[in-house]
MARVEX-708033 format. One record per residue (C-alpha): x, y, z. Coordinates in steps of 0.1 Angstrom, whole numbers, padded with zeros to 4 digits, always signed. Layout:
N
XYZ ...
***
This chain:
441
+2489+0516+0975 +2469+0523+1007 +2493+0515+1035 +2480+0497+1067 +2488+0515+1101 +2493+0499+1134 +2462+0481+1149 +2460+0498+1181 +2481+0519+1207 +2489+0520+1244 +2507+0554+1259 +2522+0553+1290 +2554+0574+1307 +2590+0569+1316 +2603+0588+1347 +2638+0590+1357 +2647+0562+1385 +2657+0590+1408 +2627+0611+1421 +2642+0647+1428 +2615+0663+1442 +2611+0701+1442 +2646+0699+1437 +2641+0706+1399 +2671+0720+1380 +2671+0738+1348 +2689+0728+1316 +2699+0760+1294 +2691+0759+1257 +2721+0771+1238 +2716+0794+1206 +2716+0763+1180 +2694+0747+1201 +2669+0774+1195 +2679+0780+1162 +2668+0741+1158 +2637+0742+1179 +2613+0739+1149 +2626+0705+1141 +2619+0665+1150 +2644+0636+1143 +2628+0607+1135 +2645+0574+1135 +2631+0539+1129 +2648+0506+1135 +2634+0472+1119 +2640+0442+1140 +2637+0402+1131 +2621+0376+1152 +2649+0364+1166 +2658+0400+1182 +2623+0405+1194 +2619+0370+1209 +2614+0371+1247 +2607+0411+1250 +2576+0423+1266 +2570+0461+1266 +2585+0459+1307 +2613+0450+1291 +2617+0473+1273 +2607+0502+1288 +2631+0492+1322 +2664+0507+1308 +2649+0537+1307 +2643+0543+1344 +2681+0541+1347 +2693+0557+1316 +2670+0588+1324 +2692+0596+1357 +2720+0608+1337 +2703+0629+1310 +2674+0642+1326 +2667+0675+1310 +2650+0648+1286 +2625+0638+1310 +2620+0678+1313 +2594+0703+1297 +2600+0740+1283 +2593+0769+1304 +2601+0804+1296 +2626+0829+1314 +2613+0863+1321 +2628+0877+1296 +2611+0851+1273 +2640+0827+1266 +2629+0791+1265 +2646+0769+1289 +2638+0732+1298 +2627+0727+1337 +2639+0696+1348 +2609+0680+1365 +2612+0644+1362 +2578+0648+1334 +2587+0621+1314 +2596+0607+1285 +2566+0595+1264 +2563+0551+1255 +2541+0537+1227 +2533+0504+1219 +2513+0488+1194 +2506+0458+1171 +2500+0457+1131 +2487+0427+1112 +2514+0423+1090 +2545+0406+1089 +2578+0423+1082 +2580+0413+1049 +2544+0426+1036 +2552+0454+1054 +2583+0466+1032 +2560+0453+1001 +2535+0479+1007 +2561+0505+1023 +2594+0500+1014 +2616+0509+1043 +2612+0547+1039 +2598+0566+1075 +2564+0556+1081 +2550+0577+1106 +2521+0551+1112 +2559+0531+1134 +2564+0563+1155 +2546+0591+1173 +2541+0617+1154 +2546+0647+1180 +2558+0678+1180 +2562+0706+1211 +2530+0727+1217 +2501+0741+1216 +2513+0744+1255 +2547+0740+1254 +2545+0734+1297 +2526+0697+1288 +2548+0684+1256 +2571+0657+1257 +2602+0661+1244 +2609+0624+1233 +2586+0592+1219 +2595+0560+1218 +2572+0537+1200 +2572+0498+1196 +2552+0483+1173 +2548+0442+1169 +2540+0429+1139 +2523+0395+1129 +2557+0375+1124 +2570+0384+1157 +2589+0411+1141 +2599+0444+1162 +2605+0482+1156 +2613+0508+1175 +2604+0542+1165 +2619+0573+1180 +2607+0608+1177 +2633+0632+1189 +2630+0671+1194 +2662+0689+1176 +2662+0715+1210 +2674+0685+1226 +2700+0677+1202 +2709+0662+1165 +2708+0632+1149 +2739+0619+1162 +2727+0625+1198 +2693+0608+1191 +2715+0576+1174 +2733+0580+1204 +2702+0579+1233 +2684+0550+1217 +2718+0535+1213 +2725+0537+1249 +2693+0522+1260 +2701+0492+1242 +2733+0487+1263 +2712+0492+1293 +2685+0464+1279 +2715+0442+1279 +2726+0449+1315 +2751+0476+1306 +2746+0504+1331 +2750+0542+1312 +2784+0555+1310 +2797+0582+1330 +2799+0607+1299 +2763+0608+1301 +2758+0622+1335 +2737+0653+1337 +2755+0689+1342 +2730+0713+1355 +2752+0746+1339 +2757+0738+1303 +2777+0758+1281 +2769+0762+1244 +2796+0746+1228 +2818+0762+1202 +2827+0744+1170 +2860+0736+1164 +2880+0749+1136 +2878+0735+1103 +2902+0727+1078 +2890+0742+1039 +2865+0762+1058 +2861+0799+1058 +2840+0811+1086 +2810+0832+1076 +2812+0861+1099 +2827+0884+1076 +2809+0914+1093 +2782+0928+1119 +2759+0937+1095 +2755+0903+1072 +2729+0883+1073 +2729+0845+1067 +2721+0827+1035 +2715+0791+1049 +2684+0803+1073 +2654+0825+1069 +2626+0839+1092 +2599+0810+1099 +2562+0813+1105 +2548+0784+1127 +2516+0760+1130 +2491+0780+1153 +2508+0781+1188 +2533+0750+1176 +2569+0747+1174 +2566+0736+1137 +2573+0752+1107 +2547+0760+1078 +2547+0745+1046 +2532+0758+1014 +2538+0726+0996 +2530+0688+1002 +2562+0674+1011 +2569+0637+1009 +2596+0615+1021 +2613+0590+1000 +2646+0567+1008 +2670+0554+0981 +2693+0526+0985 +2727+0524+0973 +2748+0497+0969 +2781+0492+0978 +2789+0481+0940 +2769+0512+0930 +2792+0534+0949 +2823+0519+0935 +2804+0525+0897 +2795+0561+0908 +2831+0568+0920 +2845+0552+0889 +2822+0568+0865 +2827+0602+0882 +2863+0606+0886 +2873+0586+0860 +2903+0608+0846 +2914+0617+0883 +2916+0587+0907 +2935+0612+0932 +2904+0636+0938 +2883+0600+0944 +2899+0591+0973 +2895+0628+0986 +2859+0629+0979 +2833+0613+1009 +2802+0595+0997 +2782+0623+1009 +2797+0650+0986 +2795+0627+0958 +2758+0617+0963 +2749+0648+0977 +2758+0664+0943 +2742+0640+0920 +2711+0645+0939 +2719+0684+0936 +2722+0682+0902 +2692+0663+0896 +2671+0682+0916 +2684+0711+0892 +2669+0695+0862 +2639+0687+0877 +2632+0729+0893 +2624+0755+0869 +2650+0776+0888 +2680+0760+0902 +2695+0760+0936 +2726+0775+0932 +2730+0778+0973 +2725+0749+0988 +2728+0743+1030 +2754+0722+1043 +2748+0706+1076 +2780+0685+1095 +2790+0674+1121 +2805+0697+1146 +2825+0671+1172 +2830+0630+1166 +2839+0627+1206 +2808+0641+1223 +2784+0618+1236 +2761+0641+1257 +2730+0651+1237 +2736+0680+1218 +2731+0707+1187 +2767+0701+1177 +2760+0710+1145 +2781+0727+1116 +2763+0751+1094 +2778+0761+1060 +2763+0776+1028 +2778+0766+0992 +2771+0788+0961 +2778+0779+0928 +2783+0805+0895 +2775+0772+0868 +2746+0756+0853 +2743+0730+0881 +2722+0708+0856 +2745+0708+0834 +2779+0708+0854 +2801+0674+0863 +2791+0657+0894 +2824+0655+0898 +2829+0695+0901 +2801+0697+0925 +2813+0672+0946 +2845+0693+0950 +2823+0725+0959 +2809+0709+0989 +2839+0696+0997 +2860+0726+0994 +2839+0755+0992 +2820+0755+1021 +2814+0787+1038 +2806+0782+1077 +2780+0802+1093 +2777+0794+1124 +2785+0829+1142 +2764+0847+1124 +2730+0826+1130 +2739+0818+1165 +2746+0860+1170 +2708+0859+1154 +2694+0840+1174 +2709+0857+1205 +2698+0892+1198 +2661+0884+1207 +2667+0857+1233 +2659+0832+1209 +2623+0842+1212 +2624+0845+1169 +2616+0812+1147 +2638+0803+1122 +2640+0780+1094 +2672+0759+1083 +2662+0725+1072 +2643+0736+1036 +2651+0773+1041 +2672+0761+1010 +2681+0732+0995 +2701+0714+1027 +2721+0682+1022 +2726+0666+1062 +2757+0642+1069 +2749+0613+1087 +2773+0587+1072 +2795+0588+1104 +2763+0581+1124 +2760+0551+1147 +2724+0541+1137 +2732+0502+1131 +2744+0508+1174 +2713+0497+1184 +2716+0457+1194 +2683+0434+1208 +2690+0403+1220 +2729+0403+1206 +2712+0411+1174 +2712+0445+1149 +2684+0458+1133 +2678+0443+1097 +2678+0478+1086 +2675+0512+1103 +2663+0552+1086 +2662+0588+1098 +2645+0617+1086 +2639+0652+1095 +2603+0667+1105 +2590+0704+1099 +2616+0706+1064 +2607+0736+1041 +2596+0738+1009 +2636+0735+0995 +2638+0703+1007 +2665+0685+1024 +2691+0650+1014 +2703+0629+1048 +2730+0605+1035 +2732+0576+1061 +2751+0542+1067 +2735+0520+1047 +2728+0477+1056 +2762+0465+1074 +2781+0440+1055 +2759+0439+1027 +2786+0426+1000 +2818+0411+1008 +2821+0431+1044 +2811+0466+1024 +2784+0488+1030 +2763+0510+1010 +2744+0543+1017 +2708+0553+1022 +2696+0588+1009 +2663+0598+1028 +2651+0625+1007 +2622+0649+1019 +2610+0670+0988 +2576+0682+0976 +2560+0653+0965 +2562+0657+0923 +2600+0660+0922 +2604+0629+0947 +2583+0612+0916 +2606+0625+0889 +2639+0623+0911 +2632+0582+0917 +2627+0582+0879 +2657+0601+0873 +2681+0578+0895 +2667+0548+0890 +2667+0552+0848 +2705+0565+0855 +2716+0548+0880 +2698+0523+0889 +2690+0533+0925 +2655+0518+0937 +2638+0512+0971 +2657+0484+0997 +2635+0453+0992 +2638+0422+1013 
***
């Protein structure tokens, strides 16, 4: 069905409230930063009449003023060191605003769409072809006919993951409401590159010097662009899943052994069946897959806090238990972080890399504050995330799904990004097996 972008668009900038001057500072990229540098968080957040009511695009773009005084490396742009490091100047640039209309209500919207990423709701940028000019954050608002609201951000990974981004647009909300920004947010001009914590059933991946990581690979970009090449058409699909179609799965999955159910997350679970499918679907299957978590649950400054791990299996993943699977990424995960940050460092992160894609990579977000974001005392009717520049292996995000959707429970969205004819045979797959379709309204 065709789909039916926004009517029209304004641009305009966002500086922090507190000029600075030539006093510029500079904000030091860490190695996962540029190991991430390649990538775009996009997050989209659907809001009803009711929350929208009363806000003009002043209002909306005011808590920003504030809010950018205490992180203002995102107002920044990347220069290079001499020795060809990238580094973001702090220069008060700006943060990039949007704002358009579209001539449908909410409801024909998701009829046409679904509530899968629409890149017609956010701004679809990405850092270059001069790095010196580009934006490192979009925020775009988009008014539909109903009176309707969303609010489309497009994030740049250098800056930090998904659980940052959640975080930033979560903040500005509090400031909308007359919150002023917390005091963990305030800017320190000398990061330091954070080290992951230790991890319980993890074995860290630096077994020697000479190794080289499975979970990324060399990348070739777009021209002079921080993106990633593709050789195949990639397409984003979300499935939503119940709260009673978790319980079935868990049931149905560990029916024999009600002990390993309550030790198993609903991201290993889901992120094997889709592993398994995906495995029925390729002519060869993954039998490494990427697993991305989340590094600390107490850091609220943006940042790549990210844990890297690879999983490999010895089994017919199409024909194994989900069950079993769900236990390798739970248990078997091999961490790799030293070993790709030591990569990155030994050029001065000057090399691209690819992670997302490089294989098959299943992302963690169920811990992720995306329903934070409050207009008018109101959430958003429902809220999605996916990842931009993804190679040709694809990648799974497993995310909160709608808040008290039966009986106080909540359920899970999976945003897949695949190439486009297994996204067609995967929604067949899980929707003949499981019954998992599209959210509808």
């Amino acid at each position: 069905m065709e789909e039916t972008q926004p009517l029209s668009s304004k641009i305009s900038t966002v500086v922090p409230a507190t000029p600075r001057g030539d006093e510029h500072s500079v904000w030091h990229l860490s190695s996962m930063d540029l190991l991430l540098k390649l990538y775009y968080i996009r997050a989209l957040y659907f809001f009803i009449n009711d929350a929208a009511q009363g806000l003009s695009i002043y209002d909306l773009k005011k808590p920003m003023f504030p809010l950018l005084d205490h992180v203002i490396h995102l107002s920044g742009r990347i220069r290079f060191s001499e020795s060809g490091r990238p580094f973001i100047k702090c220069n008060d640039a700006g943060v990039r605003i949007a704002e358009s209309h579209c001539d449908l209500t909410l409801l024909e919207w998701f009829h046409e769409n679904g509530c899968s990423i629409h890149h017609g709701l956010l701004h679809d940028h990405v850092l270059g072809p001069d790095l010196g000019f580009s934006p490192l954050v979009f925020v775009k608002f988009t008014w539909f006919k109903c009176g309707g609201l969303s609010v489309g951000l497009s994030w740049s990974h250098v800056l930090g993951d998904a659980f940052s981004a959640f975080n930033f647009i979560t903040k500005w909300s509090q400031t909308l409401a007359g919150h002023a920004p917390p005091k963990t947010l305030i800017h320190t001009p000398n990061h330091k590159q954070i080290q992951s914590p230790p991890h319980n059933n993890l074995v860290d991946g630096n077994h020697g010097n000479n190794e080289n990581p499975v979970s990324v690979k060399m990348a070739t970009t777009v021209e002079e662009l921080w993106l990633a090449t593709n050789d195949t058409q990639m397409v984003t699909h979300t499935f939503h899943v119940t709260p009673n179609q978790l319980n079935h799965l868990v049931t149905s999955i560990f029916i024999c052994d009600q002990n390993q159910a309550t030790q198993t997350s609903y991201f290993e679970i889901l992120s094997a069946l889709v592993w398994k499918q995906v495995a029925r679907i390729r002519d060869t299957e993954p039998k490494i897959v990427t697993v991305l978590t989340r590094g600390s649950v107490s850091n609220e400054f943006p940042t790549n806090d990210v844990v890297i791990s690879v999983v490999e299996a010895d089994v017919a993943i199409g024909k194994s238990d989900v069950g079993d699977l769900a236990k390798l990424i739970g248990e078997e995960k091999r961490v790799e972080n030293n070993i790709v940050e030591k990569l990155v460092e030994e050029n001065e992160g000057k090399d691209n890399f690819a992670v997302y894609g490089a294989r098959l990579t299943f992302v963690d977000l169920e811990e992720g504050d995306i329903y934070g974001v409050v207009l008018n005392g109101q959430k958003p009717m429902v809220a999605n995330c996916s990842i931009d520049g993804v190679g040709d292996d694809g990648v799974v995000l497993v995310l909160p799904g709608l808040e008290d959707e039966e009986d106080g429970r909540s359920g899970r969205m999976v945003t897949v990004t695949l190439p486009e004819k297994e996204v067609l045979q995967l929604k067949d797959k899980l929707r003949e097996e499981w019954g998992f379709e599209s959210l509808a309204f």
